[in-house]
C-alpha positions, 0 to 999 in steps of 0.5 A: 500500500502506498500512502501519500501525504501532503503539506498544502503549505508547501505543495499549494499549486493543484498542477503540482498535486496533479502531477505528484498523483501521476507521477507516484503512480508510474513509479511506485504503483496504484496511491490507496492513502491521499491526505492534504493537510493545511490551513483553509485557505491553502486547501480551498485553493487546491479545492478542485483536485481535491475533489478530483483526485479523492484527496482527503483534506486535514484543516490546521488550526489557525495558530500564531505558529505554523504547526501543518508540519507537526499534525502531518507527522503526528498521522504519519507516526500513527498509520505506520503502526496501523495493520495493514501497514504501507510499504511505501510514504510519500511526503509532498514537501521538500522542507528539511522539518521532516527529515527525522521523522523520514529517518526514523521510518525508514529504519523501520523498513518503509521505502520513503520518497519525498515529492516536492517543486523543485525550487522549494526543496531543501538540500539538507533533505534530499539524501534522506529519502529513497527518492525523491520526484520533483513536480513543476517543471512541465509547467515550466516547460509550458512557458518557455515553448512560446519564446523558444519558437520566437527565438526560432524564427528567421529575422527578415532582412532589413527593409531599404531605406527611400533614398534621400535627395540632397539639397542643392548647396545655397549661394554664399550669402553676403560678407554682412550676413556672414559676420551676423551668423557666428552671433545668431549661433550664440544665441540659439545655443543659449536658448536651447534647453540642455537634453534630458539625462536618461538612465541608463536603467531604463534601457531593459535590453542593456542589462546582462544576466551577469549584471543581475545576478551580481547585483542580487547574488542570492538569486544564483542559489535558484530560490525563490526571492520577493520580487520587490526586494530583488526589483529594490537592489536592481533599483540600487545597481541603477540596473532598473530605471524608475520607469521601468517595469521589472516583470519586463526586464526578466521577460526578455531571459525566459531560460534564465529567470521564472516569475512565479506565480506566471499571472500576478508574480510576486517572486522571482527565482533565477534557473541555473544552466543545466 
């Protein structure tokens, strides 16, 4: 029997849920136990799988202190003393809270695999599980096949410009006129207005990824960061002008930069190069 358990804090996109079920399935075979546990809000937002999928949902009480983690464990102990007990416990989370309660199980004999996004798995905690499947990346894959067919396109050759008729070379004016230009110049150059300054941030397409990543050097580690305090540093680099839209700078490195969520992003993690 396989159980599968999943912290709705962590693992909160229905795609991801969906993908986790498919993915247990063909690896380890046929999900019997499906659990979500969480706060209202997380779980009403995985309502659809929920339903779908035949996930029983587990709301946490609405503590000052986040304890999905601990009522999680708590029924994991439990079943795993149960008869018939599973061969197989399938925690969807990467977060490193459950490594000793994954150690103890799988002394016990239980074959533990973790799932969990990619971006949210703590590295302290992969060698822990017997396996561990990472879910999100298809949708990611998604995203990134519109501007790769953008990038295949070919450019079209440059149109040619009309030709440009130049003007026939006036008579040299008088010497009386001659004398007069040099001081109608002074005077023009003291009417006319100095040029705006422009900067230099504003020009999305002369930032280098290079540039961002040593302006926020967090993002090389590939979690996600809060978009605004990223956008903030960038700001400080003067990388990111005040007119600029920051969602527009990193639009334009698809294979480098993932804004999550897609719709209304509010964090940004950078994807290190295969």
């Amino acid at each position: 029997m396989i159980a599968f358990f999943i912290d709705a804090d962590n693992l909160c996109v229905s795609s991801w849920v969906e993908e986790s079920l498919r993915k247990l399935e063909e690896g380890e075979g046929r999900v019997m136990m499906r659990r979500a546990y969480g706060s209202a809000e997380k779980l009403k937002g995985l309502a659809d799988v929920l339903r779908t999928r035949h996930i029983r949902p587990f709301v946490n009480l609405a503590l000052s202190k986040n304890t999905t983690d601990v009522a999680l464990a708590v029924d994991v102990m439990e079943l795993s003393y149960q008869t018939p007990r599973p061969t197989v416990i399938a925690i969807g989370s990467g977060d490193a809270d459950f490594v000793p309660l994954v150690l103890r199980l799988r002394e016990r004999g239980f074959r533990m695999v973790c799932v969990s996004e990619q971006g949210k798995m703590a590295p302290e905690a992969v060698y822990a599980y017997d396996h561990v499947i990472f879910v999100g990346q298809e949708q990611a894959a998604e995203v990134l096949k519109p501007h790769a067919a953008e990038l295949q396109k070919p450019v079209p050759p440059p149109a040619k410009l009309p030709a440009v008729r130049t003007a026939a070379k006036k008579a040299p004016a008088k010497k009386a006129a001659a004398k007069k230009a040099p001081a109608a110049k002074k005077v023009a150059a003291k009417k006319a207005k100095p040029a705006a300054k422009t900067n230099a941030g504003d020009a999305v397409g002369a930032v280098t990824v290079d540039q961002i990543l040593n302006a926020v050097s967090s993002l090389r580690a590939g979690q996600p960061q809060s978009l605004g305090e990223v956008v903030k540093l960038l700001h400080d680099a003067k990388l990111l002008g005040k007119n600029a839209t920051s969602t527009k700078l990193f639009k334009k490195f698809p294979f480098h930069f993932e804004l999550l969520p897609p719709k209304q992003p509010n964090q940004i993690r950078y994807i290190p190069s295969p």
